[in-house]
C-alpha positions as CSV (number, residue, x, y, z in Angstrom):
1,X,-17.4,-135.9,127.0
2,X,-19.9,-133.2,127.3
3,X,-23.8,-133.9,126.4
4,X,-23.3,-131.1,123.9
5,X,-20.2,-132.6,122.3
6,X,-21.7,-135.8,122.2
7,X,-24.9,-134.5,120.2
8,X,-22.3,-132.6,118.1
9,X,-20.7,-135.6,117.3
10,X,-23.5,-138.4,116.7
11,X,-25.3,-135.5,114.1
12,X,-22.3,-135.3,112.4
13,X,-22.2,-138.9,112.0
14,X,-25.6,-139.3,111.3
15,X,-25.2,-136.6,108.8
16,X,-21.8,-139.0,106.7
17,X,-23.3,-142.2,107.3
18,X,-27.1,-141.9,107.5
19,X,-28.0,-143.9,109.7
20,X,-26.5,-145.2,113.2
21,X,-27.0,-147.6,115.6
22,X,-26.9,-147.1,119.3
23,X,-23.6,-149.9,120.0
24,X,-21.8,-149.1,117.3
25,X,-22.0,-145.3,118.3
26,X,-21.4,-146.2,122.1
27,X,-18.7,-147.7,120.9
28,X,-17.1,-144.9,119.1
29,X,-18.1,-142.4,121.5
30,X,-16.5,-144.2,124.3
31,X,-20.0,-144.3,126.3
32,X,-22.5,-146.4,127.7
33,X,-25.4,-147.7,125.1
34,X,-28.0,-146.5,127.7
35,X,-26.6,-143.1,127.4
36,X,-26.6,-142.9,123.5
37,X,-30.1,-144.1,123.8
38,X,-31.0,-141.2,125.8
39,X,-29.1,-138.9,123.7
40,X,-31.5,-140.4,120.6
41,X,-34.6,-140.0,122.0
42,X,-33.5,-136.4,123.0
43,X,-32.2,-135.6,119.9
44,X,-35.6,-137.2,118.4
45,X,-38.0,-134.8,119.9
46,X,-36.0,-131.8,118.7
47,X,-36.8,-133.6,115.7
48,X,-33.1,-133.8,114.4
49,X,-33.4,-137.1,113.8
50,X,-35.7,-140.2,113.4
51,X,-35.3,-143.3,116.0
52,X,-35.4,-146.4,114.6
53,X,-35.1,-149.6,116.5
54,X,-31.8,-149.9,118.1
55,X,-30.7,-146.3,116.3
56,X,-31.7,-143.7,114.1
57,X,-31.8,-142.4,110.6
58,X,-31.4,-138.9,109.6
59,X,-34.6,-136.4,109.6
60,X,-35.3,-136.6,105.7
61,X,-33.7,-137.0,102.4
62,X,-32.1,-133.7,102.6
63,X,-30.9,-132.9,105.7
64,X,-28.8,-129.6,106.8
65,X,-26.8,-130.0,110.1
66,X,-27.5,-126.7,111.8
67,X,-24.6,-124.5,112.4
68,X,-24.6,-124.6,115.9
69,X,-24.4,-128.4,115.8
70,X,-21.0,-128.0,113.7
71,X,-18.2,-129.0,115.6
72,X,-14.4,-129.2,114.2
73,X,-14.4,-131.6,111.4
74,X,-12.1,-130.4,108.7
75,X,-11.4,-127.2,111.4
76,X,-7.6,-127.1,110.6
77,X,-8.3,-127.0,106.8
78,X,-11.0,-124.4,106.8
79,X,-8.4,-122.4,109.3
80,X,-6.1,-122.5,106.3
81,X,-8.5,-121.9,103.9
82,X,-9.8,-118.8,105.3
83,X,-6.0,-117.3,106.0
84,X,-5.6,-117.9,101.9
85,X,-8.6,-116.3,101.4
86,X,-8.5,-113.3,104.0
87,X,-4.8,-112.6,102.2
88,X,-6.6,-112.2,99.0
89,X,-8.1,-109.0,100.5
90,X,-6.6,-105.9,100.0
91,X,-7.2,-103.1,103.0
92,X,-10.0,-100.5,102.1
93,X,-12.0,-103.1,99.6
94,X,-15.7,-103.8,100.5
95,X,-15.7,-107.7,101.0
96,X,-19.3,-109.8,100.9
97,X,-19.3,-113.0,102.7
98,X,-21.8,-115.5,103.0
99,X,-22.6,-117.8,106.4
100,X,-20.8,-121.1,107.0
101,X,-18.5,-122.3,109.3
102,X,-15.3,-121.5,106.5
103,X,-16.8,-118.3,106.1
104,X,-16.6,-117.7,109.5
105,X,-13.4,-118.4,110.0
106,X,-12.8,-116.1,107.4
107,X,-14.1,-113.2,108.9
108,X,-12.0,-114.4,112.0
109,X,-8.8,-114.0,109.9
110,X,-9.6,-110.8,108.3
111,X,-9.9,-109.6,112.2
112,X,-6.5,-111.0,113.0
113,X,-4.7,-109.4,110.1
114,X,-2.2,-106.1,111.6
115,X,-2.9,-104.2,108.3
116,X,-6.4,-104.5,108.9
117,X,-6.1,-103.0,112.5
118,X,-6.6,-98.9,111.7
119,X,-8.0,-97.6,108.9
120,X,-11.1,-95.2,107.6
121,X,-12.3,-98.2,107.5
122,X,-9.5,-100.5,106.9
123,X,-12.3,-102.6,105.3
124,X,-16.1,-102.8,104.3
125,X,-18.1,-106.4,105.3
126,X,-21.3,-106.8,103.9
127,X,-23.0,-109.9,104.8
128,X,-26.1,-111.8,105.5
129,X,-24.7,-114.0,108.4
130,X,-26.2,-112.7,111.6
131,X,-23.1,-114.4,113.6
132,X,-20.5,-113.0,111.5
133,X,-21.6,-109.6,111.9
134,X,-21.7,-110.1,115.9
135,X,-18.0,-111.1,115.4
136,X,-16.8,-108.0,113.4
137,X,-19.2,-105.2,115.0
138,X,-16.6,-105.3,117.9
139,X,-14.2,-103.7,115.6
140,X,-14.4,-100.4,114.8
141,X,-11.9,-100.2,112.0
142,X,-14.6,-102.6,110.3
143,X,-17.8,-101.3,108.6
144,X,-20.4,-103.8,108.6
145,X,-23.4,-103.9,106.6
146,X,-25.8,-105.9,107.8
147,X,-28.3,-107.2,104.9
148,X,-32.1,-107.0,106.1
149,X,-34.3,-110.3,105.8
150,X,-35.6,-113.2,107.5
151,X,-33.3,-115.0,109.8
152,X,-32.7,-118.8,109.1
153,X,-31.8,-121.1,112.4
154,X,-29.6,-123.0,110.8
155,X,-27.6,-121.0,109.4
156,X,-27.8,-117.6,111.1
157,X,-27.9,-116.0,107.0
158,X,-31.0,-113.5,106.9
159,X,-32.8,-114.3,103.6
160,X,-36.3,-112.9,101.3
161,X,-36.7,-110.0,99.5
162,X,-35.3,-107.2,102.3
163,X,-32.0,-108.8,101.7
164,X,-32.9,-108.4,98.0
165,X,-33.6,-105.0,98.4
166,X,-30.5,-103.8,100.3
167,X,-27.9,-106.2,98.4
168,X,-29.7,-103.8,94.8
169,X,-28.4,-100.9,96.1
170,X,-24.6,-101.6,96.3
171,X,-21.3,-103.0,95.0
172,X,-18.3,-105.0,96.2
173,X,-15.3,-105.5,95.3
174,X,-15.3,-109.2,96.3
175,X,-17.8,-111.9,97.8
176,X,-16.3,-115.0,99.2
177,X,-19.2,-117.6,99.3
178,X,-19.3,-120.5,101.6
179,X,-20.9,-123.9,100.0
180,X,-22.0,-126.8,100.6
181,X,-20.8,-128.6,97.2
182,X,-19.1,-127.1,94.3
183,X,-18.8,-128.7,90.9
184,X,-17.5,-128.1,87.4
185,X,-20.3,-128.9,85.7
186,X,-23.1,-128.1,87.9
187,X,-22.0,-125.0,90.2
188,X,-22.0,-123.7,93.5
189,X,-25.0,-124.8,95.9
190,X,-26.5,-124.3,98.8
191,X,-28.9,-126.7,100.6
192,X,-31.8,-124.2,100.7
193,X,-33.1,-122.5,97.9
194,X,-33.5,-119.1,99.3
195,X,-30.3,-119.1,100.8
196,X,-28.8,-119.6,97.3
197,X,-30.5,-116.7,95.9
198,X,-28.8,-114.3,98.3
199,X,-25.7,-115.6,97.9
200,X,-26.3,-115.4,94.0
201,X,-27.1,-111.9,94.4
202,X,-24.0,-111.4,96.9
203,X,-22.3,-112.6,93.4
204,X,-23.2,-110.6,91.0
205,X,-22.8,-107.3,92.9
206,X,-19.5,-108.2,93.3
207,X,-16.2,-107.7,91.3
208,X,-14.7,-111.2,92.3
209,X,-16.3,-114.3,93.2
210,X,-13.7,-116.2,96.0
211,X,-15.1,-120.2,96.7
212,X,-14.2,-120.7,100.1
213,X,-14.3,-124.6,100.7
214,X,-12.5,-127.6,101.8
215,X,-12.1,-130.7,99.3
216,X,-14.8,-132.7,100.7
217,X,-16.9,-130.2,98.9
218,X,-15.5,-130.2,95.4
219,X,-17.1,-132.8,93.0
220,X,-20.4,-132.5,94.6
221,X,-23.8,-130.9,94.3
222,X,-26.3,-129.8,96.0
223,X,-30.5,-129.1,96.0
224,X,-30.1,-125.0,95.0
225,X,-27.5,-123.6,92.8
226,X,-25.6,-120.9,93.5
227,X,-23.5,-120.2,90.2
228,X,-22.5,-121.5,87.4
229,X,-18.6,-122.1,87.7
230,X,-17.4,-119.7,85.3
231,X,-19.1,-117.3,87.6
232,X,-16.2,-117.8,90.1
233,X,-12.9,-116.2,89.8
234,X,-11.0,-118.7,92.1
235,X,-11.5,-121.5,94.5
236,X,-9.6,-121.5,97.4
237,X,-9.5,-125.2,98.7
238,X,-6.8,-127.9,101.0
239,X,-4.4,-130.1,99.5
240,X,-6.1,-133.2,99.7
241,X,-7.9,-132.2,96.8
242,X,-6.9,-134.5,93.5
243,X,-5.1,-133.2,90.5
244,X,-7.9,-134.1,88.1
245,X,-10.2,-132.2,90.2
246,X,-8.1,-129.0,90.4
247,X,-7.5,-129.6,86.5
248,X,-11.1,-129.3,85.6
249,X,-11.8,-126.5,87.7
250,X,-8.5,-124.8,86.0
251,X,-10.1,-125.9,82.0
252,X,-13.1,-124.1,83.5
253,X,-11.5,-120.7,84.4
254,X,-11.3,-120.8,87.7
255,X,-8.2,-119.8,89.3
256,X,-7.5,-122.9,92.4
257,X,-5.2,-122.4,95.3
258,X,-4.0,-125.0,97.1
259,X,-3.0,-124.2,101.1
């Protein structure tokens, strides 16, 4: 294993458990303790984590695994996901998507469809996710509208008030949004509060609201809200959701499919 995967891996473990220690991830990284402690004390001075005595704890109450540090956990269900949501496009519409790994993979999917492969254009993206945008520029049946604002490193979404300003001036025909919890009674939310303003305002220029997110999501909140659920047309989500989960949602308006 790679020292990149490696790091991918003990985050993401850091990030579900909270706190690790050096044998036990050894152990279930199928490498030496000496080189997990390396990896910790690394990892420490990027400061994306804290280094306890024989582990470490994750940086803060509130911690937001960087997108780059993402690896494939839940990768086939978000794959599914975002094919669900890419086919609730129709060619020619103007589509908003936030950042996220789902997200991505939706934009990944919208590029794979062959109606989507000619057109004048054969579809509109707005989004605020710088990587996104690098992904679909390539494509010149797409139009991409780049919002302005202030990049964020761990997500890549450009945020402030110049995304304000340029998000003002237009309308949508859909936004799919990418979360990090979504919850019946208390919304769609983000981790960072001015992240979840943007993708509010993604919302309410748009004609449809799509939640794009896997069931490890639903039934949870987060610090910043993004909308209220009622807000949200449907919720595209995997099949290891629970019935009394996709009833609520369903009580509340919002439309769920199940891939």
């Amino acid at each position: 294993m790679s020292r990149d995967a490696r790091w991918k891996a003990l985050l993401e473990l850091l990030v579900e458990r909270g706190r690790l220690e050096v044998e036990q991830a050894a152990a279930e990284l199928e490498v030496s303790p000496a080189t997990i402690r390396r990896d910790f004390d690394q990892l420490a001075e990027q400061q994306m984590l804290v280094r306890t005595r024989g582990g470490a704890v994750v940086h803060g109450v509130s911690y937001e695994l960087p997108l780059r540090y993402k690896t494939a956990r839940h990768a086939s269900e978000k794959q599914r996901i975002a094919k669900a949501v890419a086919d609730l496009v129709a060619p020619g519409e103007a589509v908003g998507l936030t950042g996220g790994t789902t997200t991505t993979e939706v934009a990944r999917a919208l590029a794979l469809r062959p109606d989507l492969a000619s057109g004048s254009p054969a579809l509109t993206v707005v989004t605020n996710a710088l990587n996104i945008a690098s992904e679909l520029a390539v494509r010149p049946q797409f139009k991409i509208v780049l919002t302005g604002g202030v990049a964020r490193p761990q997500s890549y979404e450009l945020v402030g008030p110049l995304a304000d300003g340029v998000l003002s001036q237009i309308t949508m025909d859909v936004a799919v949004l990418g979360v990090v919890a979504f919850d019946v009674t208390h919304g769609a939310a983000a981790h960072d509060e001015a992240e979840a303003a943007i993708n509010r305002l993604l919302c309410e220029r748009a004609g449809r609201v799509i939640v794009a997110a896997d069931s490890s999501k639903l039934g949870r909140r987060a610090f910043a809200r993004i909308c209220a659920a009622e807000s949200v047309d449907t919720l595209v989500t995997d099949a290891a959701v629970d019935e009394e989960t996709v009833r609520r949602f369903t009580e509340a308006g919002v439309g769920v499919v199940v891939v």
